[in-house]
C-alpha positions in Angstrom: 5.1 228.1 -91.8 7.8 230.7 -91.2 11.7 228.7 -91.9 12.4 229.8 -88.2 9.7 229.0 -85.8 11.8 228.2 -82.5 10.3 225.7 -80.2 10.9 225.2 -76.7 9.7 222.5 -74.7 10.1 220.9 -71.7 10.2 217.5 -70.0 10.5 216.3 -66.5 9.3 214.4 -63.8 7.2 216.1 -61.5 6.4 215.1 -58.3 2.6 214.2 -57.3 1.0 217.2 -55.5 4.5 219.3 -54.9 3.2 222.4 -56.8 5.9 224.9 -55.9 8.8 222.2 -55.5 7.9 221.0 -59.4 7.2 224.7 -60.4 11.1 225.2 -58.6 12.7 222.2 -60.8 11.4 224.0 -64.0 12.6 227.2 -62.8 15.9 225.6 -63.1 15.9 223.5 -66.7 14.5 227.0 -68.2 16.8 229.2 -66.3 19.4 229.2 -69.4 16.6 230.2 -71.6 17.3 233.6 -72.9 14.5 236.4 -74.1 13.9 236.3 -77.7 15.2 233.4 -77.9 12.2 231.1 -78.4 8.5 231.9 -79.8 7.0 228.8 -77.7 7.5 227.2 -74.4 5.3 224.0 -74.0 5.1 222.0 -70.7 3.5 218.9 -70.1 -0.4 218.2 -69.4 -0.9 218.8 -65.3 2.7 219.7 -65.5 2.9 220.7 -62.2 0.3 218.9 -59.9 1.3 215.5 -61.1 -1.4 213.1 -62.8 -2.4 209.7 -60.8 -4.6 211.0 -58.4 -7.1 208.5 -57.7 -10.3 210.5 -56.7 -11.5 214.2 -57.0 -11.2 214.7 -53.2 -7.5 213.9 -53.7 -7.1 216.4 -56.7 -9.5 219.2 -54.8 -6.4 220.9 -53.1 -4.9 221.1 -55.9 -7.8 222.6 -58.5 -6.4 226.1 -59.9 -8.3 229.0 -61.4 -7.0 229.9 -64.9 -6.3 233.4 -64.0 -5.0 233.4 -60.7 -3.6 230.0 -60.0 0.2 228.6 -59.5 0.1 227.4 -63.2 -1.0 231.0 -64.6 1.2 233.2 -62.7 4.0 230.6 -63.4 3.3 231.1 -67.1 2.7 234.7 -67.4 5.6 235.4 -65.6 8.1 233.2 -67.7 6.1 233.9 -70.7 6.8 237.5 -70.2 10.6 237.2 -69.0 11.3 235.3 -72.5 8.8 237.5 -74.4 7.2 233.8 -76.2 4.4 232.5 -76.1 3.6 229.5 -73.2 1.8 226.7 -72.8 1.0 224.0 -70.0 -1.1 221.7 -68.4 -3.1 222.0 -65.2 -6.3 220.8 -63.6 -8.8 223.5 -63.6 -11.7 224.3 -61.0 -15.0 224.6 -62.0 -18.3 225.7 -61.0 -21.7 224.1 -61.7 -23.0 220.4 -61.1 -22.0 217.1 -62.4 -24.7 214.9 -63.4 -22.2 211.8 -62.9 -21.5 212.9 -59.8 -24.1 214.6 -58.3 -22.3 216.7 -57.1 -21.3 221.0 -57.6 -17.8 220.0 -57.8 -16.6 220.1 -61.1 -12.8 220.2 -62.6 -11.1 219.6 -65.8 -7.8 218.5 -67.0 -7.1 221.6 -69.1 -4.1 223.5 -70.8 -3.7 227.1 -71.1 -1.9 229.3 -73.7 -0.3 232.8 -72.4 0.7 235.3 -74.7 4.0 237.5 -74.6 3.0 239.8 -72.7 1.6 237.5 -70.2 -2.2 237.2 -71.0 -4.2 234.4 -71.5 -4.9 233.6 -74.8 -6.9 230.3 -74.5 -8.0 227.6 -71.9 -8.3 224.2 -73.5 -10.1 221.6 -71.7 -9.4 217.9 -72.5 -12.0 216.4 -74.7 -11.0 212.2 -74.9 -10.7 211.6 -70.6 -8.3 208.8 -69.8 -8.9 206.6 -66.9 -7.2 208.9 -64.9 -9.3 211.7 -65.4 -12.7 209.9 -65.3 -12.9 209.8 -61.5 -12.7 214.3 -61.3 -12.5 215.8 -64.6 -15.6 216.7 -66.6 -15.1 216.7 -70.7 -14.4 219.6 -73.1 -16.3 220.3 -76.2 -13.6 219.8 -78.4 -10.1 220.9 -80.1 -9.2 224.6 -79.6 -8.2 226.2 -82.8 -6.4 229.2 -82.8 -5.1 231.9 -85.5 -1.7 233.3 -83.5 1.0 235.7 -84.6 3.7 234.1 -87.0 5.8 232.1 -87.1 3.3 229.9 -85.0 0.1 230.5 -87.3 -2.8 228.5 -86.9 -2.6 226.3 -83.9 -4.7 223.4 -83.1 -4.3 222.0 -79.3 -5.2 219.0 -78.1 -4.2 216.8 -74.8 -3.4 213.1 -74.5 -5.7 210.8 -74.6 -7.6 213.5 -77.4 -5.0 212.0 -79.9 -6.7 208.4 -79.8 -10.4 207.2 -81.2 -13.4 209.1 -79.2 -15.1 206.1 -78.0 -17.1 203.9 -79.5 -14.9 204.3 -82.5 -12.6 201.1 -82.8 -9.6 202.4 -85.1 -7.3 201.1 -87.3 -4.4 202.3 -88.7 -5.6 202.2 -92.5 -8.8 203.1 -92.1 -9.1 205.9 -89.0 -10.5 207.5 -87.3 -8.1 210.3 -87.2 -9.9 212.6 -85.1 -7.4 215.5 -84.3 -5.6 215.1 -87.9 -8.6 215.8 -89.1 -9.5 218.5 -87.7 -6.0 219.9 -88.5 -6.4 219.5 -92.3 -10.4 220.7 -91.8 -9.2 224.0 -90.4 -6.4 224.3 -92.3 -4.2 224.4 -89.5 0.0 225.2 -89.4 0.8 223.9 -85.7 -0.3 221.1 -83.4 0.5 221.4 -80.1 -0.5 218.2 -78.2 0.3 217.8 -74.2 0.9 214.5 -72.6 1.5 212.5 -69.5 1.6 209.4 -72.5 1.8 206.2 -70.7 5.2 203.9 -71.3 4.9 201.3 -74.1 7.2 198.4 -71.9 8.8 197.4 -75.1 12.3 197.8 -75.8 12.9 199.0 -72.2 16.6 199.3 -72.4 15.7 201.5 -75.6 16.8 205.1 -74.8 13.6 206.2 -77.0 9.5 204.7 -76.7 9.7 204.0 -80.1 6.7 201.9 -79.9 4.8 205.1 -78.8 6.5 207.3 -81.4 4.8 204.7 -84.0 2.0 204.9 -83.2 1.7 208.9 -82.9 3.0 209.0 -86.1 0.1 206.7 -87.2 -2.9 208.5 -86.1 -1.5 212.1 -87.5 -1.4 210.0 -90.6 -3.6 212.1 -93.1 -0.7 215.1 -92.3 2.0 213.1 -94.0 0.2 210.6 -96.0 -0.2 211.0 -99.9 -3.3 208.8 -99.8 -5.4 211.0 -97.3 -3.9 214.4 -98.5 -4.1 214.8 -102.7 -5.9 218.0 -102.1 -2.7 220.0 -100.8 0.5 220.8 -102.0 3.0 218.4 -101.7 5.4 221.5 -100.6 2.3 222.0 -97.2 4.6 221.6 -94.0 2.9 221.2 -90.6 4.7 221.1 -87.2 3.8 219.2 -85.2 4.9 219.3 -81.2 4.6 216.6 -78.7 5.5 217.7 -75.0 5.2 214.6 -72.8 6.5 214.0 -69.2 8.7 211.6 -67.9 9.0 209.5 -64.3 7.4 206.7 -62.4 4.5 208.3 -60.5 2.0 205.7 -57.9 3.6 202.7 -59.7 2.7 204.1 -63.7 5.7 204.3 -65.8 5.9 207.6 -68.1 7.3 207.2 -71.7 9.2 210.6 -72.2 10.2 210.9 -75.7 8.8 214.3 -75.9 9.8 215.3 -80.1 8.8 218.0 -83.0 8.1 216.9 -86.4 7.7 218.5 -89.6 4.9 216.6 -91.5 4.4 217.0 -95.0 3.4 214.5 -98.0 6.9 214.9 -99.6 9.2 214.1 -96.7 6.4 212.3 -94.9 7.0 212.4 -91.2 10.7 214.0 -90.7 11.5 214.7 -86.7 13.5 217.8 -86.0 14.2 216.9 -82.4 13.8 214.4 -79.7 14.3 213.7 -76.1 15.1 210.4 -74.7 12.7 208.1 -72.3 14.2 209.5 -69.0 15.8 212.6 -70.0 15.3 216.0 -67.6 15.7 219.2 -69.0 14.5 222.4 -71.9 15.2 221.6 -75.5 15.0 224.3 -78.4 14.0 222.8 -81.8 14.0 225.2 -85.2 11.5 223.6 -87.9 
């Protein structure tokens, strides 16, 4: 990894279904955010249609293409006024027919990637589907990897509920699975970048971190930072590894915030280079 890779991301609590007044908020925490400044600006998964929408006739208003929709000209047209690279959350329209459903309305909870000059570079679509997402979204076919322009490299992305076991795999935090941290070392990968709306732990509540939830995403990237599942690489190999999450109460579900980059690596293990706290508002710019 290139010594200054500047990261930029960005938590908040959107509002359910107020695209353009949570698309306005985020105007505002980025508006300090110089050009050149940064070379990537994350934003939460479905950063700015919410999450808990209980059905897919509650979510269809708010399906977006990923050319033309709020997200994508939001993106392209920040990306472009910072000259960095973006990233963010949305639910995506589809077209075809869902066998679940039987229906021709399809959607997935996706993320796309814009580059500097405002094109889109990649649109992931969630592969693990939470509860949430099981009553509209359809599944991806796995992790996008990309090879991008330094000091980013090679970038892995991956969204929520992707980060624990693909069912029916029970895991364990000795024995796996490790799903997306294996596929990082697999593609030899520089850069996770892993979207969230991660659920609240409830413990420690008066805690201004989740440190529960920090735990245990420090746990399943384990063979990035452990000696045991990493002999093969140099103990000098640094990964960065950046966790945007969103924070809020939203239809009664408590968000846990505590969005943070690390630097993973077996020598230093897993060493965090920024954090935001459990309610915190606002754009943080991290240097690994």
């Amino acid at each position: 990894m290139h010594p200054s890779n500047r990261i930029a991301v960005v938590q908040f609590d959107p509002q359910l279904g107020k695209v353009r007044e949570n698309i306005s908020k985020v105007e505002a925490l980025t508006a300090q955010l110089q050009p050149g400044s940064v070379d990537l600006l994350c934003f939460p998964e479905m950063a700015f249609t919410g999450y808990c929408f209980a059905s897919f006739s509650d979510i269809r208003p708010f399906l977006e293409d990923s050319i033309d929709g709020e997200t994508s000209r939001f993106c392209c047209s920040i990306a472009k006024r910072l000259r960095c690279h973006v990233i963010c959350g949305y639910p995506e329209k589809l077209s075809g027919y869902s066998e679940s459903r039987q229906s021709d309305d399809l959607a997935a909870n996706s993320a796309i990637l814009i580059s500097p000059e405002g094109k889109l570079l990649s649109n992931y679509r969630k592969s693990n589907l939470f509860e949430f997402d099981k009553p509209w979204a359809e599944a991806g076919n796995g992790f996008t990897t990309l090879d991008l322009p330094a000091p980013l490299g090679r970038t892995v992305i991956a969204i929520c509920m992707d980060l624990n076991p693909f069912p029916p795999a029970e895991w364990t935090s000795s024995g796996g699975p490790f799903e997306v941290a294996e596929h990082i070392r697999g593609t030899n990968a520089d850069t996770l970048i892993f979207l969230c709306n991660w659920l609240d732990s409830g413990e420690d509540p008066d805690c201004e971190w989740d440190t529960r939830t920090l735990q245990y995403w420090v746990a399943r990237l384990k063979p990035l930072w452990d000696e045991e599942y990493d002999t093969d690489l140099s103990t000098d190999r640094v990964r960065t590894v950046i966790i945007c999450n969103r924070t809020g109460l939203e239809q009664g579900v408590l968000f846990a915030g505590t969005s943070v980059v690390f630097r993973m690596s077996r020598r230093d293990g897993p060493e965090i280079v920024g954090m935001m706290k459990r309610k915190t508002e606002g754009a943080r710019i991290w240097t690994t």
